[in-house]
C-alpha positions as CSV (number, residue, x, y, z in Angstrom):
1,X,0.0,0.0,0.0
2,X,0.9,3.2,-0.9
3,X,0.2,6.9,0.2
4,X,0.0,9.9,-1.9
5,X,-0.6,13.4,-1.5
6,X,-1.6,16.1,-4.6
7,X,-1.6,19.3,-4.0
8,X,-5.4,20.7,-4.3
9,X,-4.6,21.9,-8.1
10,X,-3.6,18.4,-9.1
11,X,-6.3,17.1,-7.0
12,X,-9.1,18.9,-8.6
13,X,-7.8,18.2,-12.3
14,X,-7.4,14.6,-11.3
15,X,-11.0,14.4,-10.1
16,X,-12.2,16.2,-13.3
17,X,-10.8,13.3,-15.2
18,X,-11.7,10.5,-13.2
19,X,-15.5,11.9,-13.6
20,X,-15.3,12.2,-17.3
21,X,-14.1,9.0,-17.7
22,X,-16.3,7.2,-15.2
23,X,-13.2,5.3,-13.7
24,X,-11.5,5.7,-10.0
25,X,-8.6,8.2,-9.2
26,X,-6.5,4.9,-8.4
27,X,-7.5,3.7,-11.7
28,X,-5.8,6.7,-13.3
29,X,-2.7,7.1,-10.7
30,X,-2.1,3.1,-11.6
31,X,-2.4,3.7,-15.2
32,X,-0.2,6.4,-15.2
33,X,2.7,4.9,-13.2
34,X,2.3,1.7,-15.5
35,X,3.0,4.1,-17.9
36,X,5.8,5.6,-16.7
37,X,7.3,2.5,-15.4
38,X,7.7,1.3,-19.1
39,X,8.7,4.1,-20.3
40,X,11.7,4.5,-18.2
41,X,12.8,0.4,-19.3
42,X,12.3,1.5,-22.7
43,X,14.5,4.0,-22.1
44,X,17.2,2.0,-20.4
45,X,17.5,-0.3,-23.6
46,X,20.8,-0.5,-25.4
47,X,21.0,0.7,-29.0
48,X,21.1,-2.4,-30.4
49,X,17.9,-3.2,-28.7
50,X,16.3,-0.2,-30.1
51,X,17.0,-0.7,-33.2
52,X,16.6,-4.1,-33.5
53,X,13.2,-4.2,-35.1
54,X,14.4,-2.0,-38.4
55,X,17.6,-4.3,-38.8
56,X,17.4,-5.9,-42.0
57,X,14.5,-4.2,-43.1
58,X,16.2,-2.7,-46.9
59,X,18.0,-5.1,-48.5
60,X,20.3,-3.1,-50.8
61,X,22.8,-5.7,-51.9
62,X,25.6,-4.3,-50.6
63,X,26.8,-6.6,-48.1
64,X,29.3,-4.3,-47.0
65,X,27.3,-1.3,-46.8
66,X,28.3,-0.7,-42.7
67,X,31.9,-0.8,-43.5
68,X,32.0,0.7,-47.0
69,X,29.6,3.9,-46.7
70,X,32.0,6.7,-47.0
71,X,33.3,5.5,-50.6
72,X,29.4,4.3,-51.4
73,X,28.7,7.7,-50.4
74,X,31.5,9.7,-52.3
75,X,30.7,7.3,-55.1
76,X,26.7,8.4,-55.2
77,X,28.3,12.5,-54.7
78,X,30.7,11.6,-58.0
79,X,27.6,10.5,-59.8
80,X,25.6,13.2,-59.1
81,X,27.8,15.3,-60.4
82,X,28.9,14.3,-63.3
83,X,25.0,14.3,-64.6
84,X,25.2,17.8,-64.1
């Protein structure tokens, strides 16, 4: 069990809610700690783990594309402007 106190300003606003949406004050306090909570292991995820989900998602050919994009990148400059 916990104990909180609001301040009568966050108080009022969170009894205004709770009304319009027909639900409890805990209701809302849980959901928004719930939300918080996962939002602050999201944010402790590494890189990788961020990421992971758009890995592999363009296949461009180039199997070497991560360790080769400078001169894939001057090379694509060089081509642009020679068409010009």
């Amino acid at each position: 069990m916990t104990t909180l106190r609001l301040d009568r300003e966050i108080e009022y606003k969170l009894h205004k809610v709770a009304k319009i949406e027909a639900r409890t004050k805990s209701e809302i306090i849980k959901e928004l700690i719930l939300n918080y909570l996962e939002s602050y292991e999201e944010n402790k995820k590494s890189p990788y783990e961020l990421g992971k989900q758009y890995f592999g998602k363009v296949n461009t050919g180039n199997k070497n594309g991560s360790v080769e994009y400078k001169s894939i990148i001057a090379e694509k400059i060089k081509s642009k402007l020679r068409k010009k």
